[in-house]
DRENKOL-647520 format. One record per residue (C-alpha): residue number from 1; residue in one letter; x, y, z. Coordinates in steps of 0.001 Angstrom, whole numbers. Layout:
REM DRENKOL-647520
<r><seq>NUM</seq><type>A</type><u>X</u><v>Y</v><w>Z</w></r>
...
This chain:
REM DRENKOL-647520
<r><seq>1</seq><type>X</type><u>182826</u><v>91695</v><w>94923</w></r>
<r><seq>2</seq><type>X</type><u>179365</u><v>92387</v><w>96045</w></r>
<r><seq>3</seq><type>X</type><u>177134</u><v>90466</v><w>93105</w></r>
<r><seq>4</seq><type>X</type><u>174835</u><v>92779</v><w>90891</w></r>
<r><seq>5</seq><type>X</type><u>171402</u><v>90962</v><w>92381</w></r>
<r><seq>6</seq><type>X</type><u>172336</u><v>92246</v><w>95937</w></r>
<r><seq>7</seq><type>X</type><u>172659</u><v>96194</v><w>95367</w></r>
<r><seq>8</seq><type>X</type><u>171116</u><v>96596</v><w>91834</w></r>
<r><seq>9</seq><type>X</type><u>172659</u><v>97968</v><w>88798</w></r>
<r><seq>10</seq><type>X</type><u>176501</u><v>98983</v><w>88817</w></r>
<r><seq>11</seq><type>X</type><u>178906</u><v>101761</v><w>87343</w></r>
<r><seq>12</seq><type>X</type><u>181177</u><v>99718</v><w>84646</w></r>
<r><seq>13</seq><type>X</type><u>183645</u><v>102893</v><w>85386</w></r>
<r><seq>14</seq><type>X</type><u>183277</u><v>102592</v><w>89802</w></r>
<r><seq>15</seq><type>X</type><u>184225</u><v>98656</v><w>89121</w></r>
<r><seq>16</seq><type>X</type><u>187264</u><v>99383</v><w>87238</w></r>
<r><seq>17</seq><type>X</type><u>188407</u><v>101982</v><w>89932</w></r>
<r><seq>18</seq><type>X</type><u>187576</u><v>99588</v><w>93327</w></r>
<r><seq>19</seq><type>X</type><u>189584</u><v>96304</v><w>91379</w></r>
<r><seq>20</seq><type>X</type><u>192231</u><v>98810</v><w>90386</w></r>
<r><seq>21</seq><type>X</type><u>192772</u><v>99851</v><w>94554</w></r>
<r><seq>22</seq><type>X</type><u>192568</u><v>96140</v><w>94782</w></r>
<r><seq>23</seq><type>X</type><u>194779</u><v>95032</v><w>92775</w></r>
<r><seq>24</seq><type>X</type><u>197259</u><v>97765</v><w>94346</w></r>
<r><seq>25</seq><type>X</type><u>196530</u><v>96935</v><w>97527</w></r>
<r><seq>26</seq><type>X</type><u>197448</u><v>93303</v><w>97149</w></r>
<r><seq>27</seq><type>X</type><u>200639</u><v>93677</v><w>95305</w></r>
<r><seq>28</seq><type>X</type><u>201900</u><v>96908</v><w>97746</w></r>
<r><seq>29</seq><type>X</type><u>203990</u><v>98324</v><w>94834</w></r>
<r><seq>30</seq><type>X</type><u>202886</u><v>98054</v><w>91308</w></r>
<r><seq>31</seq><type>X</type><u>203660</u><v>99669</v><w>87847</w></r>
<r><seq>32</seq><type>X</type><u>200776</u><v>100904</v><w>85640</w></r>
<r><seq>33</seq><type>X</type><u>201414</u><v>97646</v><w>82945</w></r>
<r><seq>34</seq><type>X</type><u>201263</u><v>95279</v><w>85620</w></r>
<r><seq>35</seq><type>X</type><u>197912</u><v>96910</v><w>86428</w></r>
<r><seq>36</seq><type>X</type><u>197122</u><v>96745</v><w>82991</w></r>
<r><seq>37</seq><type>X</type><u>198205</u><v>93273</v><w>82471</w></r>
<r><seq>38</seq><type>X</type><u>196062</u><v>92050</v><w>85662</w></r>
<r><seq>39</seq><type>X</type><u>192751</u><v>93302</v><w>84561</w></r>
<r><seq>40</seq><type>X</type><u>193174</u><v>93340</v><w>80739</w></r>
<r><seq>41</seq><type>X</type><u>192453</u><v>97177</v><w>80466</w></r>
<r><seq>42</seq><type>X</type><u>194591</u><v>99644</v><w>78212</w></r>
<r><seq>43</seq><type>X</type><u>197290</u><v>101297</v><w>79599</w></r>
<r><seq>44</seq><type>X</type><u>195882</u><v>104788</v><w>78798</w></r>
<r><seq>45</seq><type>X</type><u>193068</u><v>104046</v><w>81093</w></r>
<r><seq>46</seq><type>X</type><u>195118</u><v>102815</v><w>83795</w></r>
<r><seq>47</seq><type>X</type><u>196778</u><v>105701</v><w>83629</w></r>
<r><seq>48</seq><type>X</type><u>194008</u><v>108098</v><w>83928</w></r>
<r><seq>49</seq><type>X</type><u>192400</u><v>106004</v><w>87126</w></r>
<r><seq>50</seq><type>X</type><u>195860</u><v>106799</v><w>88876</w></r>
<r><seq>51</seq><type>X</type><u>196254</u><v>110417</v><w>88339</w></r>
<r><seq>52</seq><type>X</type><u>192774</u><v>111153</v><w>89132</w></r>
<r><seq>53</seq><type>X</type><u>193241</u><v>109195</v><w>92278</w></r>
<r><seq>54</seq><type>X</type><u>196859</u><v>110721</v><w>92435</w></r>
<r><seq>55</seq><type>X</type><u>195902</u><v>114303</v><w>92288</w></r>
<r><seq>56</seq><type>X</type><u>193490</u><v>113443</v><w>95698</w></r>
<r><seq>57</seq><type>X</type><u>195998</u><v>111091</v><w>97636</w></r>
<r><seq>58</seq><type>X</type><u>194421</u><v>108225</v><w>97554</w></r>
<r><seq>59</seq><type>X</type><u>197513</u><v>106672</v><w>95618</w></r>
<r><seq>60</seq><type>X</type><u>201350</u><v>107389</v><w>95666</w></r>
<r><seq>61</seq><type>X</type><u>204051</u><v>106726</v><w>93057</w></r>
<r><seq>62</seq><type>X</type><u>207693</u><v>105932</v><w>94160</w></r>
<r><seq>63</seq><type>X</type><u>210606</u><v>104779</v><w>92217</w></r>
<r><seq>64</seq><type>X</type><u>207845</u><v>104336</v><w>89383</w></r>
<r><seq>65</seq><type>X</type><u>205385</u><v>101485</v><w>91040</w></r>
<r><seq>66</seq><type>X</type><u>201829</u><v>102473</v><w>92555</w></r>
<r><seq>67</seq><type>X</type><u>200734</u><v>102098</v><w>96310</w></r>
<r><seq>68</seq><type>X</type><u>197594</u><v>103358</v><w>98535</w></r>
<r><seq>69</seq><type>X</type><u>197925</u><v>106359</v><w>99417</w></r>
<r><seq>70</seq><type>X</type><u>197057</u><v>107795</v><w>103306</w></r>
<r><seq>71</seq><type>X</type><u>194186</u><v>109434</v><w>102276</w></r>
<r><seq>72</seq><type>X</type><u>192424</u><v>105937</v><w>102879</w></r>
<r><seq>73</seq><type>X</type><u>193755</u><v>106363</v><w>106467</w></r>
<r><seq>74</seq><type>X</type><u>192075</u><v>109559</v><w>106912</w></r>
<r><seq>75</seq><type>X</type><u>188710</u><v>108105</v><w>105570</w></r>
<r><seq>76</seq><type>X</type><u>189207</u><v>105039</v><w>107665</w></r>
<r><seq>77</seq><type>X</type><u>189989</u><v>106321</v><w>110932</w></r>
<r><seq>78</seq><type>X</type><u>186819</u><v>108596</v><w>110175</w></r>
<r><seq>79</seq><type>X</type><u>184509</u><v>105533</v><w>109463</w></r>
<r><seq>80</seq><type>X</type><u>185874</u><v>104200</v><w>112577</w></r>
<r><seq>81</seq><type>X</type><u>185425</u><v>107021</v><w>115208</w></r>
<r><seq>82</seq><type>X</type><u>181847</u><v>107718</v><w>114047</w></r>
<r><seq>83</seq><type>X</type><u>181058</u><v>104537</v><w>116078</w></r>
<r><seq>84</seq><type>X</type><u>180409</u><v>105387</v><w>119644</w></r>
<r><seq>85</seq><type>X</type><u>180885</u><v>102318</v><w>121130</w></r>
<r><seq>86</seq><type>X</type><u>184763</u><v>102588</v><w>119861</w></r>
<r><seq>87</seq><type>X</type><u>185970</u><v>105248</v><w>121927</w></r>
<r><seq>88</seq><type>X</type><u>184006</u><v>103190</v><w>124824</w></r>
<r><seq>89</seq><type>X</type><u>185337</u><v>100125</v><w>124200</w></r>
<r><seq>90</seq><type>X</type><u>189006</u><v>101735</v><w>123999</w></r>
<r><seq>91</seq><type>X</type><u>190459</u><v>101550</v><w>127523</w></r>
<r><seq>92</seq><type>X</type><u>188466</u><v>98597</v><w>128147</w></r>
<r><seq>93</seq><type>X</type><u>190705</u><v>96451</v><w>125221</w></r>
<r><seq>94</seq><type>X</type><u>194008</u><v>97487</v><w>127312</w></r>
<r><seq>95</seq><type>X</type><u>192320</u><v>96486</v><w>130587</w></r>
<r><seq>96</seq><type>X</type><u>191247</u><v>93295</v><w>129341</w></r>
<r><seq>97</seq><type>X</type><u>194103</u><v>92683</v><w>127544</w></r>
<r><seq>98</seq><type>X</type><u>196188</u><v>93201</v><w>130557</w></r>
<r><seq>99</seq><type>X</type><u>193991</u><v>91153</v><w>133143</w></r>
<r><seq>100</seq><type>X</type><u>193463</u><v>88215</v><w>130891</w></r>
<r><seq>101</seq><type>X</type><u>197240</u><v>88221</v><w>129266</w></r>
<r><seq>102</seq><type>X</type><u>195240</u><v>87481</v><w>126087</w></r>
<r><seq>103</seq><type>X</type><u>194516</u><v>88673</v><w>122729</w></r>
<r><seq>104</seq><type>X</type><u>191282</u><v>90955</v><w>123312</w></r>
<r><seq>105</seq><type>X</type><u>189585</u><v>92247</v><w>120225</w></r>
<r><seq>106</seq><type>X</type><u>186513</u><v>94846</v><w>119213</w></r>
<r><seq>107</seq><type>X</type><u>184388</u><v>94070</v><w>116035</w></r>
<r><seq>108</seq><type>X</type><u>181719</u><v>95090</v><w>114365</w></r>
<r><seq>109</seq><type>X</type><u>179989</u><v>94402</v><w>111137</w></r>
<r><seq>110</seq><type>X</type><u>178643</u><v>95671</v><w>107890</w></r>
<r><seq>111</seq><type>X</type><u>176839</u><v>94744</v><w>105042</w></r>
<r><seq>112</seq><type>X</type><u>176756</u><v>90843</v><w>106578</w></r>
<r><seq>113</seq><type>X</type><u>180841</u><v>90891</v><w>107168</w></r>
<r><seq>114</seq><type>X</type><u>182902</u><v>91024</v><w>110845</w></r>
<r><seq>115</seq><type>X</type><u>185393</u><v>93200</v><w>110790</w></r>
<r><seq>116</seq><type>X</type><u>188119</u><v>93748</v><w>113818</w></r>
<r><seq>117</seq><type>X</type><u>188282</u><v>97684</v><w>114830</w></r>
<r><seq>118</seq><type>X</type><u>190845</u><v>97106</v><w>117296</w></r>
<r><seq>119</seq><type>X</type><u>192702</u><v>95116</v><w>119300</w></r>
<r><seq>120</seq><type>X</type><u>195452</u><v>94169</v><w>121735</w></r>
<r><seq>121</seq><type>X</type><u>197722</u><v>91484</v><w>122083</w></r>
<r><seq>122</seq><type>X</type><u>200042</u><v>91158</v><w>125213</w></r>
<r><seq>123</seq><type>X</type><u>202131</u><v>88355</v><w>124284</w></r>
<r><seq>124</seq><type>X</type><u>203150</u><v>89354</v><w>120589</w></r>
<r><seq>125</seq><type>X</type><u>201629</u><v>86395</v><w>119271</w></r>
<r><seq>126</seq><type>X</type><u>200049</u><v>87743</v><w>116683</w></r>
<r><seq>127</seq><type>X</type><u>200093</u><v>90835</v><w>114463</w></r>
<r><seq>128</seq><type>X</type><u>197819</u><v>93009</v><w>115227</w></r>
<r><seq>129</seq><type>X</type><u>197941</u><v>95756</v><w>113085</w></r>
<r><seq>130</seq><type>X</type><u>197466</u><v>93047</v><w>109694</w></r>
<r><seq>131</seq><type>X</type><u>194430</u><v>92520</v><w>111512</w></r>
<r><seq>132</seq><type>X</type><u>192677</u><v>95134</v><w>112092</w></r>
<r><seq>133</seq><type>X</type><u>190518</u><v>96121</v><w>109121</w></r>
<r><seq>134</seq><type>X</type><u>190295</u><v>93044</v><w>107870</w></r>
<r><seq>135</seq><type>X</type><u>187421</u><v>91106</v><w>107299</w></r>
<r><seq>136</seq><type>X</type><u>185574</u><v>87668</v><w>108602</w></r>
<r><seq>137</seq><type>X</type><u>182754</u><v>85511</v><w>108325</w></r>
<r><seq>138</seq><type>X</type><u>181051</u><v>85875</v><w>110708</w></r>
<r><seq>139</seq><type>X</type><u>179711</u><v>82260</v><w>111731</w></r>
<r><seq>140</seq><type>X</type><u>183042</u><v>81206</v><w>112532</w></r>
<r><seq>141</seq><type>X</type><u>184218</u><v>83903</v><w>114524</w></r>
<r><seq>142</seq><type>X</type><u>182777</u><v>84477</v><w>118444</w></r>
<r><seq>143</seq><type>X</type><u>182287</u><v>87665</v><w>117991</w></r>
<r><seq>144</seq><type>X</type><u>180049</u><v>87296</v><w>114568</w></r>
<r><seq>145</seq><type>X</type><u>178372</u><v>84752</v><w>116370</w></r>
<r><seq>146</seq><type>X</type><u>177439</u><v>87167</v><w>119425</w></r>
<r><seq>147</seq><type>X</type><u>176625</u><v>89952</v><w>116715</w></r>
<r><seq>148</seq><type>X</type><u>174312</u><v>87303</v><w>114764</w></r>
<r><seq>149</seq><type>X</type><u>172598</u><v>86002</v><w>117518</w></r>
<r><seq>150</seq><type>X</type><u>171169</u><v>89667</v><w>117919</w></r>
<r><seq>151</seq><type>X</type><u>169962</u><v>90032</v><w>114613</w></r>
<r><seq>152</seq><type>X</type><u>166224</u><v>89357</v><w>113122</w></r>
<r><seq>153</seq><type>X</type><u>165813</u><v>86166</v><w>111029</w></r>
<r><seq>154</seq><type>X</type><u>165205</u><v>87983</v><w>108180</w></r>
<r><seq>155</seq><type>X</type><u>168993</u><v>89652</v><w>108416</w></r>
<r><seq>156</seq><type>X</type><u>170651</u><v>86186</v><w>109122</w></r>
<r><seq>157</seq><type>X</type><u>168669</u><v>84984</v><w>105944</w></r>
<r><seq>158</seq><type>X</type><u>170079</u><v>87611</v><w>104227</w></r>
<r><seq>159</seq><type>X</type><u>173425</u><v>87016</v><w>105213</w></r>
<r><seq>160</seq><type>X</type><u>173627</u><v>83595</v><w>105075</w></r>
<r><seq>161</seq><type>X</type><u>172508</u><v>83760</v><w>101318</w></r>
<r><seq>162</seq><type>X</type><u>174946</u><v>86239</v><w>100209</w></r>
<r><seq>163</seq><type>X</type><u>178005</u><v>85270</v><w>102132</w></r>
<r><seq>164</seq><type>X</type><u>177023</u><v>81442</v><w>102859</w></r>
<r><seq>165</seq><type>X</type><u>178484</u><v>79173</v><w>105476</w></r>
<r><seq>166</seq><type>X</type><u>181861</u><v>78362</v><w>104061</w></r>
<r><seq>167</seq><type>X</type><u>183949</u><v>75461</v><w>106289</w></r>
<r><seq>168</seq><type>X</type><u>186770</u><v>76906</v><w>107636</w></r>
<r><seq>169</seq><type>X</type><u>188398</u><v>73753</v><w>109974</w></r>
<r><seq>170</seq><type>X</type><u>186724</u><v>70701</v><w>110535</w></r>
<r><seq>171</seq><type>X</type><u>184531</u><v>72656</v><w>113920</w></r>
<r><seq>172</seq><type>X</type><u>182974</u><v>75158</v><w>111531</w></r>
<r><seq>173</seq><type>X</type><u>179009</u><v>75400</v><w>111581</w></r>
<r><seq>174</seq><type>X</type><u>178161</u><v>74723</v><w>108092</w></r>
<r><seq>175</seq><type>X</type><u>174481</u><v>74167</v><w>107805</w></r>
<r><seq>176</seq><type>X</type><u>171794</u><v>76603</v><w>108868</w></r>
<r><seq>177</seq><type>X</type><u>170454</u><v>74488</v><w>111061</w></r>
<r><seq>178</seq><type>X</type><u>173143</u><v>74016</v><w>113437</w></r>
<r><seq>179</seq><type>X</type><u>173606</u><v>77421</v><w>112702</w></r>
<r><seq>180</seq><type>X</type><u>170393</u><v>78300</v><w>114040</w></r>
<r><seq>181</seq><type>X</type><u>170579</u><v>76161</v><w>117154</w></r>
<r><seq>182</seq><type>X</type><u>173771</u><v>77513</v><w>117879</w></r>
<r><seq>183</seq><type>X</type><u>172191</u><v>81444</v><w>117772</w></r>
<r><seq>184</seq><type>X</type><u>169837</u><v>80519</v><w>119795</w></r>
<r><seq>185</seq><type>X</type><u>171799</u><v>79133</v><w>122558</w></r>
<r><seq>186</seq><type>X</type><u>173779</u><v>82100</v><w>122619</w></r>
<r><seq>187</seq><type>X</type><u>170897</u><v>84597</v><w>123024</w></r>
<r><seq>188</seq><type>X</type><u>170212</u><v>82608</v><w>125948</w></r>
<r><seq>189</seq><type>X</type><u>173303</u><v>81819</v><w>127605</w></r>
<r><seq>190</seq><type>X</type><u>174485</u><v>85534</v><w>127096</w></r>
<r><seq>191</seq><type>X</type><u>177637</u><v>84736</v><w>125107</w></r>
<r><seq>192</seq><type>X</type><u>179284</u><v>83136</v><w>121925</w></r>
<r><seq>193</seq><type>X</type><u>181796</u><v>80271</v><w>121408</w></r>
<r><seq>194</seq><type>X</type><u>184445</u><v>79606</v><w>119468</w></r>
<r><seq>195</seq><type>X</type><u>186175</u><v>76645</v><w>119466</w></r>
<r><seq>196</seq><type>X</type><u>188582</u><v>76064</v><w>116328</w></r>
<r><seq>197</seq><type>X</type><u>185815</u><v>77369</v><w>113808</w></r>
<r><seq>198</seq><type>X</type><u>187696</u><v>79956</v><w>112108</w></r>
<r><seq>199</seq><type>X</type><u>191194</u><v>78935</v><w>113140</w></r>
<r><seq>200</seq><type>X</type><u>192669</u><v>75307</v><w>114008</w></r>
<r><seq>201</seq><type>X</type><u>193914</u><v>75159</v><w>117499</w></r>
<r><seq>202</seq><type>X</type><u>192300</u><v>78661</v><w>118460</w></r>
<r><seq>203</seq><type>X</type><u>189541</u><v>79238</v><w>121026</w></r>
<r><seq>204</seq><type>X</type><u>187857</u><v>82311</v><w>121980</w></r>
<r><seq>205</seq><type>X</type><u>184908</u><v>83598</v><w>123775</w></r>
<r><seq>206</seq><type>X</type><u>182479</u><v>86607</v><w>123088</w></r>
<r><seq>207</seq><type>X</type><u>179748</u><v>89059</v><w>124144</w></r>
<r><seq>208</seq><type>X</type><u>177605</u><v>91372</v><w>122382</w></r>
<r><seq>209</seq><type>X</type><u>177907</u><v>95020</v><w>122492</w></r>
<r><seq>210</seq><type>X</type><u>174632</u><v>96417</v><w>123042</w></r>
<r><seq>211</seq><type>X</type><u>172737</u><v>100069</v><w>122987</w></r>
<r><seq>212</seq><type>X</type><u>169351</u><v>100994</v><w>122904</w></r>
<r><seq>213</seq><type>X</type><u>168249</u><v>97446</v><w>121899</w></r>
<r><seq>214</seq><type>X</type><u>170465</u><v>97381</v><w>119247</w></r>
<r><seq>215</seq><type>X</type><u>173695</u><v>95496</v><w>119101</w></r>
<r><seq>216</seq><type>X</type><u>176570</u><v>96924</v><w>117596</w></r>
<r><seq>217</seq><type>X</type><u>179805</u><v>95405</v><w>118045</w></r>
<r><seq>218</seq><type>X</type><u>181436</u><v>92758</v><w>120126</w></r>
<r><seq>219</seq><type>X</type><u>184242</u><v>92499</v><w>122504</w></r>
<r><seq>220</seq><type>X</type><u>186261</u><v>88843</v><w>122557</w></r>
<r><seq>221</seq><type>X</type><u>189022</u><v>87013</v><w>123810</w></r>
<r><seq>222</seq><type>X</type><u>191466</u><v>84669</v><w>122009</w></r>
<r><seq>223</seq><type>X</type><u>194171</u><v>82400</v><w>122172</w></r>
<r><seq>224</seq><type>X</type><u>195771</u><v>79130</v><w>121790</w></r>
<r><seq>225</seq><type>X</type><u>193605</u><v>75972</v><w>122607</w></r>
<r><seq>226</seq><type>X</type><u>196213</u><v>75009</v><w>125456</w></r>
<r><seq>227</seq><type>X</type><u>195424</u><v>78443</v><w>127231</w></r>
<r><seq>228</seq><type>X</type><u>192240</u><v>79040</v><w>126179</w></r>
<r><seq>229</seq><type>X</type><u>190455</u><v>76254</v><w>127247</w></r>
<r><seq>230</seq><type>X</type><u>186680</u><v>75749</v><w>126581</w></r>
<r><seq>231</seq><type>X</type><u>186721</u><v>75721</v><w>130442</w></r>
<r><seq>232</seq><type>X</type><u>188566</u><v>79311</v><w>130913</w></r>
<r><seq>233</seq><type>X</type><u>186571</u><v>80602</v><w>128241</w></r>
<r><seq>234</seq><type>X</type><u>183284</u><v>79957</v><w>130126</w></r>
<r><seq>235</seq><type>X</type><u>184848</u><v>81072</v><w>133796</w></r>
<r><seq>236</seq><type>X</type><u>187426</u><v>83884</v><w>134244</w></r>
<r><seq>237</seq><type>X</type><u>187517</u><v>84948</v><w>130890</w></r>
<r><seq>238</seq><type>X</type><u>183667</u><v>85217</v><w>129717</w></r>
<r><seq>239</seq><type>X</type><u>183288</u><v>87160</v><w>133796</w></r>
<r><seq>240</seq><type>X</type><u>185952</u><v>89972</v><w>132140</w></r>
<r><seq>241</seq><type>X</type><u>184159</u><v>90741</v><w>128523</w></r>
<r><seq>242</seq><type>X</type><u>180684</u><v>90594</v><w>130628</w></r>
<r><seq>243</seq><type>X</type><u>182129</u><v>93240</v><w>133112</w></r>
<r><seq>244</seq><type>X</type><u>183621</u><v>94899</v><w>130297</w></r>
<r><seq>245</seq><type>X</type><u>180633</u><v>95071</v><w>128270</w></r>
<r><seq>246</seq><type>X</type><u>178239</u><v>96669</v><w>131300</w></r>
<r><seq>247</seq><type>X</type><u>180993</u><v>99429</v><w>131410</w></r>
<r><seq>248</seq><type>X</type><u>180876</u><v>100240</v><w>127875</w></r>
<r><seq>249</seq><type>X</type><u>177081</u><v>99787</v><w>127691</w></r>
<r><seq>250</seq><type>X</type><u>177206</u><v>102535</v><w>130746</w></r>
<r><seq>251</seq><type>X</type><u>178984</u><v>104960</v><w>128872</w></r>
<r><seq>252</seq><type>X</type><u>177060</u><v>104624</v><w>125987</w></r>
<r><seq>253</seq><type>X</type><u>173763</u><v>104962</v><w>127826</w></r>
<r><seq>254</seq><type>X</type><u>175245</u><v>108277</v><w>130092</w></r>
């Protein structure tokens, strides 16, 4: 939960609704004194959240337990098609995907998070779908990496003191320091690394996604250390997402 002393004052009533949708989210089927139960509120109010949020969709009662509701579908396919680079970056993902036999993924990020948009797997490796919309830090991730590297000093700060540097494997950058170093290297060289940071025995490779000056996104490549060498990632692989990325840049731009 975002803390109080990053957005100012909150709505005791908005809190109880967003852990509510939590709460059903994680258990995918819930009853309303299981809710209650979880976050020590009456039933009676429990109650109330759910019809209210009911009556507009955003949940759905079957055989008496509580799940999401598609109306959260509709909002987030909205959220995600008002970025322009996403219908860009689209047939790119298959073409990469399909050149590089490789797990090829789009991200973006908000309020100091990575998140994946999309992405395409040609082996089956790894489940997709569970990952798109989900969320990362983003110094251990290439693609938060590529993102951060194009962000002022100020934002990093500002990142880096509400999310912090948490150690994911033994290869995550944990100090701002190295940190910093490592941003810097990748505004030079064009590209960000990622060798077991997030994930043991993963490597990937990213670039930035940038309009106008701005970046806003990344594209990236991923797989298992004994494909994905440190060596491919830096040859055949980083020569795709940079092709890719002048494409998309070119359809943003015309």
């Amino acid at each position: 939960m975002t803390s109080d002393s990053t957005l100012g004052r909150t709505v005791k009533s908005d809190e109880t609704l967003f852990a509510l949708i939590e709460e059903i989210r994680n258990a995918n089927g819930i009853s309303v004194t299981d809710l209650a139960n979880r976050l020590d509120l009456a039933k009676s109010s429990v109650h109330n959240h759910l019809s209210t949020m009911r009556s507009y969709g955003f949940v759905v009662k079957r055989d008496g337990l509580y799940y999401l509701g598609l109306e959260f579908f509709k909002y987030g396919q909205h959220t995600r098609n008002t970025r322009d680079f996403y219908s860009a970056a689209l047939p790119v993902l298959d073409d990469i995907a399909r050149d590089t036999n490789e797990s090829t993924w789009l991200m973006t990020y908000e309020n100091g998070r990575l998140m994946y948009l999309d992405g395409r797997d040609p082996n089956d490796e790894i489940n997709v779908s569970a990952l798109i919309g989900s969320w990362e830090h983003m110094h251990a991730n290439s693609g938060g990496k590529a993102i951060l590297a194009h962000l002022s000093e100020k934002e990093v700060d500002d990142i880096v003191s509400e999310h912090g540097l948490p150690e994911m494997t033994d290869e995550t950058i944990t100090d701002r320091e190295t940190l910093d170093k490592e941003l810097e290297r990748i505004r030079e060289q064009g590209y960000a690394l990622n060798l077991g940071e997030g994930l043991r025995e993963m490597n990937a490779v990213a670039t930035p996604l940038i309009s106008q000056e701005t970046v806003e996104g990344a594209l990236s490549v991923a797989g298992p250390t004994y494909r994905v060498s440190r060596e491919r990632c830096e040859g055949e692989l980083l020569d795709r997402l940079r092709a890719a990325a002048d494409n998309i840049g070119l359809s943003l731009a015309y």
